[in-house]
C-alpha positions in Angstrom: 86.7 102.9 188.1 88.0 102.8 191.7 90.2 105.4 193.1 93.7 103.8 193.8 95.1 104.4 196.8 98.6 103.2 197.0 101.0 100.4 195.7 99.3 96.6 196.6 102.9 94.9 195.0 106.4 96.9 194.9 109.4 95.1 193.4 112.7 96.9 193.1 115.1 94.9 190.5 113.9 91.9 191.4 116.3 88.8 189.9 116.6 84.9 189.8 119.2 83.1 188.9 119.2 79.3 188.5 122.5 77.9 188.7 124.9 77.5 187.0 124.2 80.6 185.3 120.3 80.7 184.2 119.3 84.4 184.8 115.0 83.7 185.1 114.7 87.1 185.7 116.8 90.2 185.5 116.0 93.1 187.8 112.7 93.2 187.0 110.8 97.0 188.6 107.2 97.8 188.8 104.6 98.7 191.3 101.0 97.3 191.1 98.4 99.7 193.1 95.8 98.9 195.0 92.5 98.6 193.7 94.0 97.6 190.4 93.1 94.9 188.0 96.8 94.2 187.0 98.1 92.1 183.9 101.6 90.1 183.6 102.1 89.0 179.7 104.9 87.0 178.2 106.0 84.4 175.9 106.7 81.3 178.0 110.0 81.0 179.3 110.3 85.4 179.0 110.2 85.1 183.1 106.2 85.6 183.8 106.0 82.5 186.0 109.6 82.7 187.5 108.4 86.4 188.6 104.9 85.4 190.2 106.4 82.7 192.0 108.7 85.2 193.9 105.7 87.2 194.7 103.5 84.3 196.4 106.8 82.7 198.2 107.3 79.7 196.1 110.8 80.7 194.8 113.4 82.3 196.3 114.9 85.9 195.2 118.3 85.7 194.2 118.8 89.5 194.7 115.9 93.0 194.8 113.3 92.9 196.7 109.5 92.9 196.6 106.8 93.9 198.8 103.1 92.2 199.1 100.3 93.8 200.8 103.1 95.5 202.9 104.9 92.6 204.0 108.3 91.7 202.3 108.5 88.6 200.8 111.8 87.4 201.5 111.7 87.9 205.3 107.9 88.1 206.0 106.9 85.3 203.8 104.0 83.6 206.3 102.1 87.4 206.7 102.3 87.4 202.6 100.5 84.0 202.3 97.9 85.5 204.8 97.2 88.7 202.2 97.2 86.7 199.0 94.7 84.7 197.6 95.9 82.0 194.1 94.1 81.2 191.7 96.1 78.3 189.5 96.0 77.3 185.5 95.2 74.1 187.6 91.9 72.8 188.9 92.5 71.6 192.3 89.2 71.3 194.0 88.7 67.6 195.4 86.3 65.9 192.9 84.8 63.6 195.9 84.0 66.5 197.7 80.8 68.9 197.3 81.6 72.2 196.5 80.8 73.6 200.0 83.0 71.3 201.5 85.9 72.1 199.2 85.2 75.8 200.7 85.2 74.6 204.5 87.9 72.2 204.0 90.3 75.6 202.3 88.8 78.2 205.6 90.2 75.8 207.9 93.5 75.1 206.0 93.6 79.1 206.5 92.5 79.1 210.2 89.2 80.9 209.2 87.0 80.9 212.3 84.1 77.8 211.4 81.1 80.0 212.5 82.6 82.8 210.0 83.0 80.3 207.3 79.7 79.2 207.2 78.5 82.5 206.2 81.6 83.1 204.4 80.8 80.1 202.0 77.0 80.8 201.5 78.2 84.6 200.6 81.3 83.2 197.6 78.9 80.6 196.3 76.2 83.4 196.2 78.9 85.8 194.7 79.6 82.9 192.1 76.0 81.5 191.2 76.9 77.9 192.8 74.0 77.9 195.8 72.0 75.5 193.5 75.2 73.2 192.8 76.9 73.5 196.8 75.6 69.9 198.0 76.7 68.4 195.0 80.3 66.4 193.9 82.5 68.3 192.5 83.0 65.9 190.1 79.5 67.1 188.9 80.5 70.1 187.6 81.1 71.6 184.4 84.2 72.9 183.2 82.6 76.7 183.9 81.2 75.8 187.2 84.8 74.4 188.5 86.4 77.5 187.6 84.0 79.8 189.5 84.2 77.1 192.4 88.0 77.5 192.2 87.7 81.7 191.9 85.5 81.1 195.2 88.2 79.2 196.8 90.8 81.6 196.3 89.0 84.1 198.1 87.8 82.2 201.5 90.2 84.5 204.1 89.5 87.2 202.3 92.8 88.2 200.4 93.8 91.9 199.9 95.1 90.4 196.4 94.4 87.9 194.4 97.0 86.1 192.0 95.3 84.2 188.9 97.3 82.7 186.6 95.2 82.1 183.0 91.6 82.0 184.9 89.4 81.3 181.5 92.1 79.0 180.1 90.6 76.3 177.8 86.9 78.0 178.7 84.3 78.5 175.7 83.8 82.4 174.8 80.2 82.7 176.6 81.8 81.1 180.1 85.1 83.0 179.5 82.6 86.1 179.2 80.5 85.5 182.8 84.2 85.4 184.3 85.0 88.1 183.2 81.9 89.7 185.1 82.7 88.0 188.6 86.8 89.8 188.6 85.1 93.3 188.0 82.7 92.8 190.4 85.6 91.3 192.8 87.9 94.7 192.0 84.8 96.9 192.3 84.5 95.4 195.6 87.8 96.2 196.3 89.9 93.1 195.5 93.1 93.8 193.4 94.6 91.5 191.1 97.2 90.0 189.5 96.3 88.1 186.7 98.1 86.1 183.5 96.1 85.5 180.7 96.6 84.0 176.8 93.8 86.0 175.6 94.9 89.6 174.9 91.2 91.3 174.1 91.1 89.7 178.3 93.6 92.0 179.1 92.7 94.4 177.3 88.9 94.5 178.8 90.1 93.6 182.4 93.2 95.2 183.4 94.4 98.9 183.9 97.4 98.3 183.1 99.5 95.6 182.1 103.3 94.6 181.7 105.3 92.2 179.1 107.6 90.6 180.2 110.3 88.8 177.4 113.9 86.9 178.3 113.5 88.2 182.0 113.0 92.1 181.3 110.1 94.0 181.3 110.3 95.6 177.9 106.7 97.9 178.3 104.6 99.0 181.0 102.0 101.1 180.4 97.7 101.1 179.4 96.8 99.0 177.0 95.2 102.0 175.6 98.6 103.7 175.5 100.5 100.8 174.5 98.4 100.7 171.1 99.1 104.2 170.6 102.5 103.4 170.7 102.0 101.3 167.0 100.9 104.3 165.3 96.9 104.8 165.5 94.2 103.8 163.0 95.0 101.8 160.2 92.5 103.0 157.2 92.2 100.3 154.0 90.7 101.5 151.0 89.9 100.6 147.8 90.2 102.5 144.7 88.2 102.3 141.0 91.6 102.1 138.9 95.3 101.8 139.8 96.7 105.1 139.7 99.0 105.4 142.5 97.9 107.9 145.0 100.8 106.7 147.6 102.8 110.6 146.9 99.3 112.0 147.5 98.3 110.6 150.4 101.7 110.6 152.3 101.3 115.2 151.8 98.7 114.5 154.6 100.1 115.8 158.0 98.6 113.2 160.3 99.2 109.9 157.8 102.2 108.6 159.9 102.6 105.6 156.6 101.4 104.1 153.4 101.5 101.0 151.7 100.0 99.9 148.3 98.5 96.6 146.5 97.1 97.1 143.2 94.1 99.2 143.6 94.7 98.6 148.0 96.2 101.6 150.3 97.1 100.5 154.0 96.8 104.3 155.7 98.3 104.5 159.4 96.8 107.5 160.5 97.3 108.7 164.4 94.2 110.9 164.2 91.7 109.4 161.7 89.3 112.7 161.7 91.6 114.9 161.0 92.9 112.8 157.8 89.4 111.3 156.4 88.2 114.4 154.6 91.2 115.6 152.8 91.7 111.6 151.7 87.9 111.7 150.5 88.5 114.8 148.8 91.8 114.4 147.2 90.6 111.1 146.2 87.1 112.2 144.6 88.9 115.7 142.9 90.8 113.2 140.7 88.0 111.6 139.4 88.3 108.3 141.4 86.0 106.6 143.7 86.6 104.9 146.6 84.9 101.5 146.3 85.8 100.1 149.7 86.4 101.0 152.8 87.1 99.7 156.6 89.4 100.6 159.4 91.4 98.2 161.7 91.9 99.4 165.1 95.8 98.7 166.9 95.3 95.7 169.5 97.5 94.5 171.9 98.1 91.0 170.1 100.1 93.9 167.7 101.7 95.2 170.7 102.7 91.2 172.1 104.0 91.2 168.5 106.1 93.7 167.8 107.8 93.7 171.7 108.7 90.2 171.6 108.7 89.1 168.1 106.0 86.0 168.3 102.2 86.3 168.8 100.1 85.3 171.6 98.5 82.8 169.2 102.4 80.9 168.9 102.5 80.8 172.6 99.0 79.3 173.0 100.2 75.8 171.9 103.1 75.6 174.2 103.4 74.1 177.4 102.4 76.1 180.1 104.0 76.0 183.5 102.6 75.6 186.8 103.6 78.0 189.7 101.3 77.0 192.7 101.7 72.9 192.8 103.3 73.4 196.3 101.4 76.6 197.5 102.1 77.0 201.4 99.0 78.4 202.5 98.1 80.0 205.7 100.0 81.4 208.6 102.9 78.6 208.7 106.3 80.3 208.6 109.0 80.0 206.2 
């Protein structure tokens, strides 16, 4: 993991309000550090998009403030477009295009010098495994293939961060897997990111740390690792040969935080499964019982998304997401 070494994004009760009285987001804090894989959850509508669209400049801030790379984003907008690289739920390479034009054609949007983008191309296609498909239409490509090309794109003038919003949306597992690969190997490189994502076990691989976000308010913050210690630990789920009720029994043992029962079925929440296995086993087995099935089900942070804002991730998957970089203002125009 790479040392961090200071905070990439700082937002201080950061708020929008849409008039009359719409509050998008309400004083929303948090600081994202450099070197960070970063991840922003929430139901849509909770104030996810609103928030990101402060950060790259495409809505205003109603009151707060937030820094980028340094620069604040209300009154240094043009030098944050210049740090920050987007990566959009949207595909919007040109079709007609190859997909090393698509690269030269995004370098000079963003005033990269031509004889740097040359080599600056060759080196993201590389990075992305697209040198075999460069002279060919984008129209060509897979659904895989346009996504890398569009990861590639984000980074031509070498952002300090990059914002992707859902980048293995709609993406079959073995694709969604490979891109997964290319944004540790961008943040081993160095590269922090911002990222929004439906798939939770994403989030959970990827990110350091990640924040949900519901009806405008950041409701945790935190590891994922810490945030599905939060739910109580371990679940264990056994089986017993008869129905005695062993729910008095096994609720004596210190570190079994809850139990529930179904016929011959025990639901154990146990905080520190060593500790409790043996003296379940053996209280178990010293009444003459056997335990005829057994399996544990680890917390994960679809649990988490669940219990903080009442729906699953699952729910929100069927929704209709919104778009936050249709009007990206990119380069070093001013604002």
């Amino acid at each position: 993991m790479r040392r961090l070494m200071g905070s990439i994004i700082e937002a201080d009760k950061l708020s929008k309000l849409y008039p009359p009285k719409t509050k998008a987001v309400d004083g929303v804090s948090f600081n994202v550090e450099e070197g960070e894989v970063f991840g922003f959850l929430g139901p849509n509508g909770a104030g996810k998009t609103t928030t990101i669209k402060m950060l790259t400049t495409l809505a205003s801030i109603t009151s707060g403030t937030a820094k980028v790379a340094g620069f604040d984003v209300k009154h240094e907008s043009a030098r944050v477009r210049e740090s920050i690289g987007v990566v959009p739920q949207e595909l919007t390479a040109d079709d007609e295009l190859k997909g090393v034009e698509n690269l030269m054609l995004l370098g000079k949007l963003h005033h990269v010098p031509q004889s740097e983008m040359k080599e600056k191309a060759r080196e993201l296609l590389r990075l992305f495994d697209l040198e075999e498909a460069s002279e060919r239409r984008v129209r060509t490509y897979s659904g895989g293939m346009r996504r890398r090309l569009q990861m590639a794109m984000g980074l031509v003038h070498s952002p300090k961060i990059l914002f992707m919003d859902e980048p293995t949306l709609g993406l079959d597992i073995q694709t969604r897997t490979k891109v997964w690969e290319y944004i540790k190997k961008l943040n081993v490189s160095g590269l922090s990111v911002f990222m929004t994502t439906h798939y939770l076990e994403e989030a959970d691989s990827l990110c350091r740390r990640v924040a949900i976000i519901d009806h405008g308010v950041i409701k945790v913050l935190d590891t994922p690792a810490r945030l599905k210690e939060r739910l109580g630990g371990n679940v264990l789920i056994l089986e017993v040969s008869n129905g005695v009720d062993l729910s008095e029994f096994l609720r004596t043992i210190p570190t079994v935080s809850d139990v529930s029962r179904d016929g011959h079925m025990y639901k154990i929440k146990l905080p520190k499964t060593e500790d409790a296995i043996p003296a379940i086993v053996d209280g178990i087995t010293s009444r003459g019982l056997k335990i005829t099935q057994i399996s544990f089900l680890k917390p994960t942070l679809d649990e988490v998304f669940l219990e903080v804002t009442g729906r699953t991730m699952r729910e929100e998957e069927g929704e209709a997401q919104e778009s936050w970089v249709q009007n990206v203002n990119i380069g070093r125009s001013s604002s």
